[in-house]
VOSEKE-545996 format. One record per residue (C-alpha): residue number from 1; residue in one letter; chain; x, y, z. Coordinates in steps of 0.1 Angstrom, whole numbers. Layout:
(pt NUM,A,A,(X,Y,Z))
...
! end
This chain:
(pt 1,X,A,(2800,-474,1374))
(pt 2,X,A,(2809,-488,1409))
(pt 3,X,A,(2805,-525,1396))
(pt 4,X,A,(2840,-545,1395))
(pt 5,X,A,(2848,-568,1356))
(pt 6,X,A,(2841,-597,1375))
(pt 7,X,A,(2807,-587,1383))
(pt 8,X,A,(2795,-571,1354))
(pt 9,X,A,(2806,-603,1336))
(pt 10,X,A,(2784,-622,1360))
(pt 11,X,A,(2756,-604,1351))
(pt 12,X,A,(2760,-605,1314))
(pt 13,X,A,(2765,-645,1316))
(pt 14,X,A,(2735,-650,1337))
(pt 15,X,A,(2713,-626,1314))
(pt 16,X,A,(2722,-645,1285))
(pt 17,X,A,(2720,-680,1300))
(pt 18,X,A,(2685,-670,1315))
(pt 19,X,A,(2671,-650,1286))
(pt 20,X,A,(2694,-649,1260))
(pt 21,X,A,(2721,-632,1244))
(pt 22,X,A,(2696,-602,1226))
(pt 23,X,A,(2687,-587,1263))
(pt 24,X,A,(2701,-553,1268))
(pt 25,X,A,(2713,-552,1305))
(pt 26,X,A,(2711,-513,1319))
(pt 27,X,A,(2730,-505,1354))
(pt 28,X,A,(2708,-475,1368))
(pt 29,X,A,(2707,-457,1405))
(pt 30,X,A,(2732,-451,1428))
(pt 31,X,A,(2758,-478,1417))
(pt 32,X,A,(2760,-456,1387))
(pt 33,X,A,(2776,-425,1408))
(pt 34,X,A,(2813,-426,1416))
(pt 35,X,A,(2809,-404,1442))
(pt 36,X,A,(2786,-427,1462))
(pt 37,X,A,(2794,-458,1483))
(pt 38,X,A,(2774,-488,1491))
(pt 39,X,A,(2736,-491,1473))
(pt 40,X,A,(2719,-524,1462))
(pt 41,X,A,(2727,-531,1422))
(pt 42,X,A,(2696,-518,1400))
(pt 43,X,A,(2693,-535,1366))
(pt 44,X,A,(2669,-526,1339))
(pt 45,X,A,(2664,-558,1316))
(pt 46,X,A,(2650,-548,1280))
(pt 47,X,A,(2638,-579,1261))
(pt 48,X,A,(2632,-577,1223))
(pt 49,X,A,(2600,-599,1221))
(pt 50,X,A,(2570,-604,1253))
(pt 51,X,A,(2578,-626,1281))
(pt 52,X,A,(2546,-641,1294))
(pt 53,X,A,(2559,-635,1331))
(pt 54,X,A,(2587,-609,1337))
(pt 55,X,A,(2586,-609,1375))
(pt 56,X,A,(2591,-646,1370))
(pt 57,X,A,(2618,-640,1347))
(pt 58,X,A,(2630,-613,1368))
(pt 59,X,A,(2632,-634,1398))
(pt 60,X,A,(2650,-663,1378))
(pt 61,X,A,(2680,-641,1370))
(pt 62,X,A,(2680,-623,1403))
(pt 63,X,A,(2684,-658,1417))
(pt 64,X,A,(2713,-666,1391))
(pt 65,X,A,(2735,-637,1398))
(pt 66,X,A,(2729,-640,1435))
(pt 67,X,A,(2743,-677,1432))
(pt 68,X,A,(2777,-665,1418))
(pt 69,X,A,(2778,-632,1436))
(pt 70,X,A,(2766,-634,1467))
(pt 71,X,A,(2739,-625,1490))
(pt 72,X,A,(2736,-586,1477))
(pt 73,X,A,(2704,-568,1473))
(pt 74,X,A,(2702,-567,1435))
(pt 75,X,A,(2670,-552,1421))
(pt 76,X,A,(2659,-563,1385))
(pt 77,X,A,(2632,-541,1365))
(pt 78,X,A,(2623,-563,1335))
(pt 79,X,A,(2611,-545,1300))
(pt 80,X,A,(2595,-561,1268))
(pt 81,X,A,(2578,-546,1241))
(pt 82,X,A,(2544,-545,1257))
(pt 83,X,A,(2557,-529,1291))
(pt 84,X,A,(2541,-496,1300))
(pt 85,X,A,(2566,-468,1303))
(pt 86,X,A,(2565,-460,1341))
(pt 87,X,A,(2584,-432,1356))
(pt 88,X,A,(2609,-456,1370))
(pt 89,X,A,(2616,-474,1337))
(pt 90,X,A,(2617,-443,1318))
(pt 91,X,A,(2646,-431,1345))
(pt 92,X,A,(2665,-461,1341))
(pt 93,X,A,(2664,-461,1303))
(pt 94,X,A,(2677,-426,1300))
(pt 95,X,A,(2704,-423,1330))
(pt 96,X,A,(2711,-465,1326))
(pt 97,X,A,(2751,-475,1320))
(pt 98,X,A,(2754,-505,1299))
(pt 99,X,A,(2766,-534,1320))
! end
């Protein structure tokens, strides 16, 4: 995982602030190869109850992390319950390192 402590606390803290402590926060793509360099930061998101608006939501945390990190290009997929299961989410849940 090419993330530093520092960030990966970041993201946990804003998660929880933003949608609680229950999310499960997923660190998929090329940030999750060693071997790489450079890549934007793709985050999966699983909620445990609907959200009536995750690309708000998703936008309220990308906004959140962005404030305490930096201008980067972080990418945030948002899952609940009722999401459909779409080729990209179903990569992200099965190659996804915990953050």
């Amino acid at each position: 995982m090419r993330l530093s402590e520092h960030q990966r606390n970041v993201i946990r803290g804003a998660t929880a602030e933003v949608v609680g402590p229950s999310a499960r926060v997923l660190l998929f793509g090329s940030r999750t190869r060693p071997d790489l360099r450079g890549g934007d930061i793709d985050l999966l998101v699983e909620l445990p109850a609907p959200v009536p608006d995750r690309f708000a939501v998703g936008n309220r945390l990308g906004a959140q992390i962005e404030r305490q990190l930096g201008l980067q290009k972080i990418d945030i997929l948002v899952a609940d319950p009722e999401t459909p299961v779409s080729p990209v989410l179903a990569a992200a849940r099965r190659d996804g390192i915990p953050v």
